[in-house]
C-alpha positions in Angstrom: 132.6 14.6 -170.7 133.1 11.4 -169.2 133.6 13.1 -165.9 130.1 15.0 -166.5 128.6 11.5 -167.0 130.1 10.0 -164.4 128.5 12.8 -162.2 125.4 12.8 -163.3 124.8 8.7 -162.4 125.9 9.2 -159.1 123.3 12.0 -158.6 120.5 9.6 -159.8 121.8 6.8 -157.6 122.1 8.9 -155.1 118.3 10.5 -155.4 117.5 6.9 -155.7 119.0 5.6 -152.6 117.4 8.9 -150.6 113.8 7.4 -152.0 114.5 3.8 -151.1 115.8 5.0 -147.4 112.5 7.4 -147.1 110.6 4.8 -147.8 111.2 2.1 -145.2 111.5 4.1 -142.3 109.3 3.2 -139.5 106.7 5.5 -139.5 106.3 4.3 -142.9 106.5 0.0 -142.8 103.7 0.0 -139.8 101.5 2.0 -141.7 102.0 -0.3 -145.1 101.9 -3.4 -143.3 98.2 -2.3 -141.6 96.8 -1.1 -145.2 98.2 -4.7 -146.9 96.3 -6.7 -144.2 93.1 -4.9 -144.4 93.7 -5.1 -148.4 94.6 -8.9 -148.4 91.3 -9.7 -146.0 88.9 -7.6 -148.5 90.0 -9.5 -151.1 89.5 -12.3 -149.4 86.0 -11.9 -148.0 85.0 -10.3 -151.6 85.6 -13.7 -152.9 82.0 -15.6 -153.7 81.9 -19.0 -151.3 81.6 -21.9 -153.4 77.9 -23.8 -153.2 79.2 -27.0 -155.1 79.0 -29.3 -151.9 80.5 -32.9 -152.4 77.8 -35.5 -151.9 80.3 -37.0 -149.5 80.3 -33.8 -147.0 76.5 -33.0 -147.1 73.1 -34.2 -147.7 72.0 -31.2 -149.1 72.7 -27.5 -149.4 69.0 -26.1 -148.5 69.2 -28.3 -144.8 72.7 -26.7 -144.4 71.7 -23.5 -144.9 68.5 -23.6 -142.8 71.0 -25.0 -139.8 73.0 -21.4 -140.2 70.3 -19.7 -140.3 68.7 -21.3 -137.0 72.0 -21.4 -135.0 72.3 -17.5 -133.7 75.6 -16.7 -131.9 74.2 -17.4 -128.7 73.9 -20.7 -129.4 76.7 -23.5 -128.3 78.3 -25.5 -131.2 79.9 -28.5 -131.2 82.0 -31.3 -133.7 81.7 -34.8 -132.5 83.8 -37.4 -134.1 82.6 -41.3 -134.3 85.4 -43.7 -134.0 84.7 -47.3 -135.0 85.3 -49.9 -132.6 85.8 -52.8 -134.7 88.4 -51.9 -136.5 90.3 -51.9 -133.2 92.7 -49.9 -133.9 95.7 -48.3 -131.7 95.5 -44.9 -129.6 98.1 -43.4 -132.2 96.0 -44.4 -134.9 92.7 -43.1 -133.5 94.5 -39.8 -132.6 95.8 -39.5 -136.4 92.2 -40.6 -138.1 90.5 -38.0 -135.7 92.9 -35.0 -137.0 91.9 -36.0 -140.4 88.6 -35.3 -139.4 88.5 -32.6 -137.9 91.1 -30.8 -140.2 88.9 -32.4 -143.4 85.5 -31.0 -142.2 88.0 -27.9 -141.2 89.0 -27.4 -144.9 85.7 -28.1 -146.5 83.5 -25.5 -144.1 86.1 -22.7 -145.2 85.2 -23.6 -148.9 81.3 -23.8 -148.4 80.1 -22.3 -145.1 82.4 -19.7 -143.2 79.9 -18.3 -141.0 79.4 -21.8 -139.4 82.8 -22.3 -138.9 83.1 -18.5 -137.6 80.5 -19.5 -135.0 82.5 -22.8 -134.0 85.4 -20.7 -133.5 83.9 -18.4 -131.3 82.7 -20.9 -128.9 86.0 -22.6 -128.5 85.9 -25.7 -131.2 84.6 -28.1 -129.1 85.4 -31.6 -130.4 84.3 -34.8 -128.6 84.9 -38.2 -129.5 82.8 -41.1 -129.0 82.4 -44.8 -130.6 80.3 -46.8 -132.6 80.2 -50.4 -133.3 80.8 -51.0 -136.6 80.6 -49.5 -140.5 76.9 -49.9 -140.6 76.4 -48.1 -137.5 78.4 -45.4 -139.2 76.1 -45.1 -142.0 72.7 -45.0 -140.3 74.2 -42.3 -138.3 76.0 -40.4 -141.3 72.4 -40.8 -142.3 70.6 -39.2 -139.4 72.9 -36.0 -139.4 72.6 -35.2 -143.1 68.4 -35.8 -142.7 68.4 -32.9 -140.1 70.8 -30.7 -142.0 74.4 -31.4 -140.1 77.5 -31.3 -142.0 79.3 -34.5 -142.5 82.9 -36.1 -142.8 84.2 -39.9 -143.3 88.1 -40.1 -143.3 89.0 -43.3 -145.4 92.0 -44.5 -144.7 95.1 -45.2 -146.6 95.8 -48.4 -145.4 99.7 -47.8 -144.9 99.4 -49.2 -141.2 96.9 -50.9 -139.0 93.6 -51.0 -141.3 92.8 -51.4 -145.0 92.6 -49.0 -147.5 89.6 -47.8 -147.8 88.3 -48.5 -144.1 86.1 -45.6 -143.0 87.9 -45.1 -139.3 85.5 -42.1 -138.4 83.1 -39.7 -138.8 82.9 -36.1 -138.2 79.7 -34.9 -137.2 78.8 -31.5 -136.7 79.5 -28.6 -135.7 76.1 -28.1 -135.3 73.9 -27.1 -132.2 74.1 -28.8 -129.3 70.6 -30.3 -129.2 71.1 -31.0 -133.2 74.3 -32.8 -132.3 73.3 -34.4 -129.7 70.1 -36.1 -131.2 72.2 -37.8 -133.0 75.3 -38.5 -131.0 74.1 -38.5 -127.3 73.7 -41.5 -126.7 77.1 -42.7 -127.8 79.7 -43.6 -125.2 82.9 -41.2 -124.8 86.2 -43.2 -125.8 
């Protein structure tokens, strides 16, 4: 009986290890692995974009969404990002409050407007950075970007190193058309 038993288990274990083997055989994990991408990126396109926009980012969904709908894929984009000069702070420092930017406006066009940030992709994420003199300089051209529809970032910083908390170090502006960018920006001077 026990024998019989015995038998039996090692014929299920058996059937179960020729199943498991079958199963992740080459001509079987390629396959798998193609289907599970193409699954993972339907689910992720068939998720709804989120329209709640922090006042902080833009002016106003209606401008942002007449900017997409103006920019064809022809047309150049670019990100510019405004670095104060009075805060004078360190080439280290600029470098790390420019990443913020550009990774912060980054993050918040894949929540609200992936087929701008598609089209930046495409034409190579341009990023330029440029100065202005001072906070209220920042503002009247935070201003002049959100009025014509551009997104928007500030980075405030921490205040662990060179500045106080709270300093806004720089803005991201853009990406937006050239011509857009530029009538705000162009006449800024390159760091």
């Amino acid at each position: 009986m026990f024998s019989n038993l015995k038998s039996r288990e090692q014929h299920q274990q058996k059937q179960k290890g020729e199943w498991l083997s079958g199963s992740f055989k080459p001509e079987n994990f390629i396959p798998g692995l193609v289907i599970g991408f193409i699954c993972g990126l339907l689910i992720d396109l068939s998720k709804p974009t989120r329209n709640h926009l922090s006042k902080k980012i833009f002016s106003s969904t209606k401008h942002q969404h007449q900017l997409s709908l103006s920019s064809n894929d022809d047309q150049d984009l670019k990100l510019i990002l405004v670095v104060r000069q009075d805060l004078k702070m360190k080439s280290g420092k600029i470098a790390s409050q420019c990443a913020h930017a550009a990774t912060g406006m980054y993050a918040e066009l894949m929540r609200s407007d992936r087929s701008l940030l598609r089209q930046w992709e495409q034409c190579g994420q341009p990023k330029i950075v440029v100065t202005c003199r001072n906070q209220q300089e920042m503002n009247k051209l935070k201003e002049a970007a959100e009025s014509i529809g551009l997104p928007t970032f500030v980075v405030a910083d921490a205040g662990r190193t060179q500045v106080s908390a709270g300093s806004k170090t720089v803005l991201a502006v853009g990406p937006g058309p050239k011509a857009s960018v530029d009538s705000v920006t162009g006449r800024l001077a390159l760091l």
